[in-house]
N, C-alpha and C positions, 0 to 999 in steps of 0.2 A: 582397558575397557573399550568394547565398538561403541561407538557415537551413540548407538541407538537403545544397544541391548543385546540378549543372550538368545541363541536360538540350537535347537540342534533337528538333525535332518535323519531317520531313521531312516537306510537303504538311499544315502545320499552322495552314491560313485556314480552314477550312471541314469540317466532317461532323466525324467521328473526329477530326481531327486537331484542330481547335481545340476539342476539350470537353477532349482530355485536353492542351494547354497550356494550358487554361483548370486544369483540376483540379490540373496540377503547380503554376501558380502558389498556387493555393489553399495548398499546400504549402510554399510557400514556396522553390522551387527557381529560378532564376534559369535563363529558359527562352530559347532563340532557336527558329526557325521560319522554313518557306521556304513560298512562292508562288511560280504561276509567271503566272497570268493578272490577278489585279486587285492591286495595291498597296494599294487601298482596303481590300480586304478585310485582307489580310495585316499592316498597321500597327493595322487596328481592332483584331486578337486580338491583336496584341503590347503596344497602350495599356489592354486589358483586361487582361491580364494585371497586368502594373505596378500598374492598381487594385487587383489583385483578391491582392494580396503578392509577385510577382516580386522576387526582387532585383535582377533587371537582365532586360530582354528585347529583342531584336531581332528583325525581318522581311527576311529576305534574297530576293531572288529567283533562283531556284533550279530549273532544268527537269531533273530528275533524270536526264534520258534524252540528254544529255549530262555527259561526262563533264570537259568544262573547266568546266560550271559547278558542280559536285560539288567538285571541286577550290577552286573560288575559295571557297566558302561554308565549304569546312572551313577555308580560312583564315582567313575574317574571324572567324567564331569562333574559334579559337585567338587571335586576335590582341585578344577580347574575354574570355575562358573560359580558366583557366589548363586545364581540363581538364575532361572530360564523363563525368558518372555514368551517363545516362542516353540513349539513341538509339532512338527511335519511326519508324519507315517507314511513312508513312501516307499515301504518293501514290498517286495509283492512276486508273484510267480505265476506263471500262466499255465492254465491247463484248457485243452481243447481234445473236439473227438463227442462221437455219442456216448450216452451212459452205459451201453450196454458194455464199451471198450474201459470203459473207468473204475480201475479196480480199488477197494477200499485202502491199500497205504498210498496212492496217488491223493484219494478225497482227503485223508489226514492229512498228508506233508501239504497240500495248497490251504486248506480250512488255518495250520497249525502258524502256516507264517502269512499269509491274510490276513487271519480274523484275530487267533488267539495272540499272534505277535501286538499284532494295534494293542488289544487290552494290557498284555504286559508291558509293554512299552511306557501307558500310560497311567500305569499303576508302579511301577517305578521311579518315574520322573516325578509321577505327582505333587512329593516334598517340594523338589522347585521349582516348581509353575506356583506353588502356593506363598513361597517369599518373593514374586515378585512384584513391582507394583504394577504389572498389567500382566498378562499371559491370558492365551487361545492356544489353540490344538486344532491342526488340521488333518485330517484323512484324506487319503487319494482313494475314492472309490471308484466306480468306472459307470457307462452306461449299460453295461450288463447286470447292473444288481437293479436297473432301473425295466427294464424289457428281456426278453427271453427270446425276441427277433437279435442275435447278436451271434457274431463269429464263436465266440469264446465257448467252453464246454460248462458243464450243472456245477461242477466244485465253483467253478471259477466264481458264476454267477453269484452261487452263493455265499459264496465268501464275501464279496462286492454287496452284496442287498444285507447281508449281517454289519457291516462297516456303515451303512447306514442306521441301522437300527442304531449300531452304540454310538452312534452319532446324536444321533435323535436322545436317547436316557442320558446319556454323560452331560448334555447341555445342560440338562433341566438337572442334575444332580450337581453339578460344581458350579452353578451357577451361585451357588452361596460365598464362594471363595472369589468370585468373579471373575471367573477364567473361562473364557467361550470355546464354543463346540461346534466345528462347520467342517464340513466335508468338497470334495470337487469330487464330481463327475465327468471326466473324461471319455468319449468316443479315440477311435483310431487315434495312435499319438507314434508319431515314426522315431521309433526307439530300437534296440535291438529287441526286445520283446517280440514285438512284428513285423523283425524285417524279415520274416518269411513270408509273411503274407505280401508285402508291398516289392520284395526286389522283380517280380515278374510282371514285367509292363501291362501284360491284361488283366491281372489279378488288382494292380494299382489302380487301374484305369475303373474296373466294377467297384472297388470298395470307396474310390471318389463321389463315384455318382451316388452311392447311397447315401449323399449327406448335400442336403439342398443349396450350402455355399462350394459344391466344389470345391474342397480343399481338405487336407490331409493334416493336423494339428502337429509343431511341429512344440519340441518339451516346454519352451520356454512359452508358447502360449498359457500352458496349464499353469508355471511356475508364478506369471505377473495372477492371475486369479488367486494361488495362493497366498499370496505377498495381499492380496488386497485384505481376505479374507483374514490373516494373519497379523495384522495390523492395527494400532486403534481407530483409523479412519473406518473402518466397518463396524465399533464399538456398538450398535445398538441389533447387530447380527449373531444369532446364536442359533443353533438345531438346521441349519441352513444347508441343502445338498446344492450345490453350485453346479450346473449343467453346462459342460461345455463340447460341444457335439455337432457345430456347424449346420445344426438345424436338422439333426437327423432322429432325435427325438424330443418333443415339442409338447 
């Protein structure tokens, strides 16, 4: 057993999601994590983990946007995990461009592992968030579900501004079970996500300035907010969108 507790990271190989199963192991929480494209990637952060104090971690593959495969991973967890403290949604896929170029199986596949994945996710896990003696849920939403001044394209946005909404009902519906409901809101986070906007030094240099500290988020910023928000020291925190955006929405 991790020192602390059970956690798992949905879309936790890469960007967000493996800084903060990176940071839970630090913790010492015994973390599992899904991928859905590289296995390579997906077993590296689970044997870092393990180095890095895991009490036990696993890499599942897992396409959120199906819902047999949501199902099968909340088993094998259960069937590794007497129960889960912890639940991070942190798959996600970007879509950019006007609407007039955004053709409707683009707005499915980004809505379908966005939005619909979050809910299956967390309508799977559900059973064990519920034997635990504490459990939260956190969403990675973005500053695009927040503002419509933003790089990203309409699915995207609203895929991000729906993550909030279930943010917002889940609190106030599971709050009987007393498992909390909080979301982060991330601006720019230098992930592969955006490294096409950021490897072109003028492109870098404008989307800086549009964020009043100067500075470009890098994953593990996002990750220590979720760990707070994820934790019982935030315990009186629930329905809570967590902004973190260098002052570029205020």
């Amino acid at each position: 057993m991790g020192a602390r507790g059970y956690a798992f990271v949905a879309g936790g190989s890469r960007g967000i999601g493996r800084a903060t199963v990176l940071l839970l192991a630090d913790r010492g929480y015994s973390v599992g994590l899904s991928y859905v494209k590289s296995s390579d990637a997906g077993m590296e952060a689970s044997r870092l983990a393990r180095e890095r104090g895991a009490g036990d971690s696993i890499a599942i593959r897992m396409d959120s946007s199906r819902w047999s495969d949501v199902v099968e991973a909340a088993r094998v967890i259960g069937s590794r995990f007497p129960y889960l403290n912890i639940l991070v949604y942190s798959a996600g896929v970007l879509q950019v461009g006007p609407v007039e170029d955004l053709d409707p199986e683009e707005w499915d596949r980004v809505i379908s592992v966005n939005l619909s994945g979050a809910f299956y996710t967390v309508k799977a896990f559900l059973p064990l968030l519920k034997k635990a003696p504490w459990a939260s849920i956190v969403f990675i939403s973005s500053i695009a579900g927040q503002t419509g001044n933003v790089y990203a394209g309409t699915a995207y946005a609203a895929s991000k501004a729906g993550l909030i909404g279930l943010t917002k009902r889940l609190s106030v519906e599971l709050a009987r079970y007393g498992i909390r409901v909080n979301a982060v809101a991330p601006s720019f986070v230098e992930t592969d996500m955006t490294k096409r906007f950021l490897e072109d030094p003028g492109s870098r240099r404008r989307i800086m300035e549009l964020h009043p500290l100067r500075m470009i988020l890098k994953p593990e910023d996002v990750a220590r907010a979720i760990l707070f928000l994820a934790e019982p020291a935030s315990s009186g925190i629930t329905g809570h969108i967590l902004s973190i955006n260098a002052g570029r929405y205020t």
